[in-house]
N, C-alpha and C positions, 0 to 999 in steps of 0.2 A: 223397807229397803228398795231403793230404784236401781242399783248398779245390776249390771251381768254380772254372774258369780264366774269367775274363772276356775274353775272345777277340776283342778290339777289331780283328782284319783280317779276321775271319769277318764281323764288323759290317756293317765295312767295304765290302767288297764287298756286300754288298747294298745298301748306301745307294747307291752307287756308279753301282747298276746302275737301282734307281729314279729315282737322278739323271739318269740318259744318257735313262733313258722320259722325260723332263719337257725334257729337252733337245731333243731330238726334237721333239716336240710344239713348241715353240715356235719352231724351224728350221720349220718343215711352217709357221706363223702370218708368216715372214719373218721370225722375232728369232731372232739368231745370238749367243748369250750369249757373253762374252768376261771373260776373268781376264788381270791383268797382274801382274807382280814389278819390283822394282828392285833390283837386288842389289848390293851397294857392297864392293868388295874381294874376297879370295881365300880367305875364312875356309872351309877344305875341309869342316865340319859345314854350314855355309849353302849351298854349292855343291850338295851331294848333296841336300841339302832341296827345294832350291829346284826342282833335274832332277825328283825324286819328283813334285814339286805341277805339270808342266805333262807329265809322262808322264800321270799321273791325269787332267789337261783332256783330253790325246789321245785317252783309253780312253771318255770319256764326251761326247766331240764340241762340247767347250768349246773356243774360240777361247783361242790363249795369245799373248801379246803380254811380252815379256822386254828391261828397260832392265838394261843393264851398266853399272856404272860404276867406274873404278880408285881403290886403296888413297887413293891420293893427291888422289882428288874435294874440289874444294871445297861449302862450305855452298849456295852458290850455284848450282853446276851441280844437285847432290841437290835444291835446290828447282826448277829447271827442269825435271827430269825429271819432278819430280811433278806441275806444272801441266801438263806436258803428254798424261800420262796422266789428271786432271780434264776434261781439254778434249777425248780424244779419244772420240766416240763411240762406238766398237766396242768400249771397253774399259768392263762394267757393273762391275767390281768390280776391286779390287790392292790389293798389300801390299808395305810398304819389307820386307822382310828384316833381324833383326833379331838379332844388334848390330850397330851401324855402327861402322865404324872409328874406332879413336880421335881427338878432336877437331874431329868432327860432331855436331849440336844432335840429338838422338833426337827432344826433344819438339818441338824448333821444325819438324822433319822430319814427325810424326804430326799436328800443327797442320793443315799449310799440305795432309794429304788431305783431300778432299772427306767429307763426313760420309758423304752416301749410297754412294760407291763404298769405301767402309772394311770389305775383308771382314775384317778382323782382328777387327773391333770395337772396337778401342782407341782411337780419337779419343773427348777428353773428351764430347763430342754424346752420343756413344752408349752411352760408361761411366754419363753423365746417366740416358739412353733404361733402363737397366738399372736407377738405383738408384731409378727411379720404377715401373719395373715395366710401363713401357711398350714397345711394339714397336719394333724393330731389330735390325741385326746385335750377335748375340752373340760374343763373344769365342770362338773356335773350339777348344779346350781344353778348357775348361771346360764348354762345350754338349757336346762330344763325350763328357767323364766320365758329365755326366747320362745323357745318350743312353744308354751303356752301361749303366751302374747300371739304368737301364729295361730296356731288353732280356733281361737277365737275372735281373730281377722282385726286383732287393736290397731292401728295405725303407728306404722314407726317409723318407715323409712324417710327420713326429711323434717322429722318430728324432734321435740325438743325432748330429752331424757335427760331426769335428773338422779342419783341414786347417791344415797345417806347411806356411807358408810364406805372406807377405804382398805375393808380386810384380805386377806390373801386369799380365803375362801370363794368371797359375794363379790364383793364392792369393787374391789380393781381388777379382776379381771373380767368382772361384768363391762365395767363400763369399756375397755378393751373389745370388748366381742361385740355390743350395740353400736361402735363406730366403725364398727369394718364395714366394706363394702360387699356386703351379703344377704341372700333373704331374710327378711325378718329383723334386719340388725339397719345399719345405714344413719344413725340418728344422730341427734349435734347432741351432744353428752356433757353434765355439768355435775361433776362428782363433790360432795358437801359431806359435811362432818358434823355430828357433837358441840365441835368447839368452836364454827362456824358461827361471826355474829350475824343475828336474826334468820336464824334459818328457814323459818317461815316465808321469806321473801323472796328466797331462791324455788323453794317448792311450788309457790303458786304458778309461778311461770311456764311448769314444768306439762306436758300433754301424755307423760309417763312417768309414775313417779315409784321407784324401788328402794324401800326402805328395808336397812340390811344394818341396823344398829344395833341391836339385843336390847331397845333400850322398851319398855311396856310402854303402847300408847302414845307413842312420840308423835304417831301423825296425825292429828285430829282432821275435822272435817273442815275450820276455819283457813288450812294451809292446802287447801286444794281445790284447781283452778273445776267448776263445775265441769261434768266429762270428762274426764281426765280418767285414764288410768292407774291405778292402784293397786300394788303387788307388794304383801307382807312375808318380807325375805328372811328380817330378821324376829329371830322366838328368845323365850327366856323362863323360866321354867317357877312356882310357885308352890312347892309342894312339888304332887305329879300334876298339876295344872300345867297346861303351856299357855304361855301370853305371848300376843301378839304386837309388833311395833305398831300396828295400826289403831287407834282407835274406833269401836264400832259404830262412832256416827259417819266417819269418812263414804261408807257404805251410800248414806241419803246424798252426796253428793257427788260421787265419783261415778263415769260412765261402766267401768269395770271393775270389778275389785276381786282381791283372794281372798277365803277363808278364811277362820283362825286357824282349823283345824281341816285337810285335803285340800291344799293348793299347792305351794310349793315344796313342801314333804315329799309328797309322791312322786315329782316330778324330779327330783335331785335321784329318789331312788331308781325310777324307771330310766333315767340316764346313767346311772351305775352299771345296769342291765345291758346298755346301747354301747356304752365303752369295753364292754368286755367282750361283749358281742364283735365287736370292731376289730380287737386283738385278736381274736380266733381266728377273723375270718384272713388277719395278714398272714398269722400264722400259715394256714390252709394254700394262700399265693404262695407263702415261700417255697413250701414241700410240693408246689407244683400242682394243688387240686384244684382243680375245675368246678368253680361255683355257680 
């Protein structure tokens, strides 16, 4: 392999540990930041997710707060759980866990969170907040690519980006954030799909390419321009194997590339961390403490 490995858990942990210093500091002010989840069913991928993201509050002295709810949940009870994670104090930021079982409203579910406590980013407020280019939580995926792509000094501003996949998660509001006019971000963006003919001809052109289609393998090494940046956004699961959209020869050609496994995982989490953190610290403005 010739690429830079973008090493999204080395990242990680450093933000991690900046996170726990600012956490701190705000414990020390009397703000005890807090993260909440609501996890709806038995889906063994969201399970583990989920234990990851309040081991990660534990390591950094984040309050975790965790709503259960069975396969068989109604609409009803899923919105109860939500107002009542809006309404409690202790909890600056959460997230529904996501898919929800089948025959649950996703969006009626993403609605009825609070705009400010949405560490996902995903409530329409703050998809808005993003295509204006104004401040809020960022969708934590997509910050975390950028992040990375910065830490490891890839070239982006002015640069051609292209990114497979048009989901609510990755793909659209990635490519949204890579064209604002901001660090790290700044880039001519050319968003491609699945059903896109010859999608290989879009990608080579590309001097960044974020593949975020769940589909195993989709990018081999023949569809990427040598040097090129390569970031596997999207996974898919094999058993407990996780696969990668990339293929592992992309690796012999590509100037940087993700992992299959510590690249952008950890950095979706470690920005879960950063948006919660971020709510605390509005919180702490409002009641007037001094940071």
């Amino acid at each position: 392999m010739t690429a830079i490995v973008l090493d999204g858990e080395s990242l990680a942990a450093r933000m991690r540990s900046r996170v726990a210093e600012q956490v701190q500091e705000l414990i020390s002010q009397g703000i005890q930041p807090g993260l909440g989840t609501i996890l709806v069913g038995d889906d063994m991928p969201s399970e583990r997710y989920v234990s990851m993201k309040h081991a990660d509050c534990d390591e950094v002295g984040i309050t975790s707060v965790r709503r259960r709810l069975p396969a068989h949940a109604s609409q009803e009870e899923l919105r109860s759980a939500i107002q009542e994670l809006n309404a409690d104090p202790s909890v600056d930021a959460y997230l529904i866990q996501l898919p929800l079982p089948e025959g649950l409203d996703e969006e009626a579910a993403l609605l009825a969170v609070d705009p400010d406590k949405d560490v996902d980013g995903l409530h329409p407020v703050n998809l808005g907040r993003l295509v204006m280019g104004t401040e809020g939580p960022l969708p934590c995926t997509p910050a975390g690519i950028v992040e990375l792509l910065a830490a490891y000094h890839v070239p982006v501003s002015g640069h051609h980006a292209v990114v497979i996949g048009r989901g609510l998660t990755i793909g659209r509001p990635l490519s949204l954030l890579l064209a604002l006019k901001r660090p790290g971000c700044n880039a001519a963006v050319t968003v491609v799909h699945t059903g896109v003919k010859d999608l290989a001809s879009f990608v080579r052109q590309a001097d960044v390419v974020v593949a975020a289609a769940g589909m195993p393998g989709l990018v081999t090494a023949d569809m990427i321009k040598p040097g090129a940046a390569v970031v596997g956004a999207g996974v898919s699961w094999e058993g407990r194997k996780l696969l990668s959209d990339l293929d592992d020869g992309v690796a012999d050609v590509a100037g940087w590339v993700t992992p299959r496994i510590g690249g952008v995982g950890p950095m979706t989490r470690a920005m879960l961390l950063v948006n919660a953190l971020r709510a605390a610290q509005h919180r702490a403005r409002l009641t007037g403490t001094k940071l």
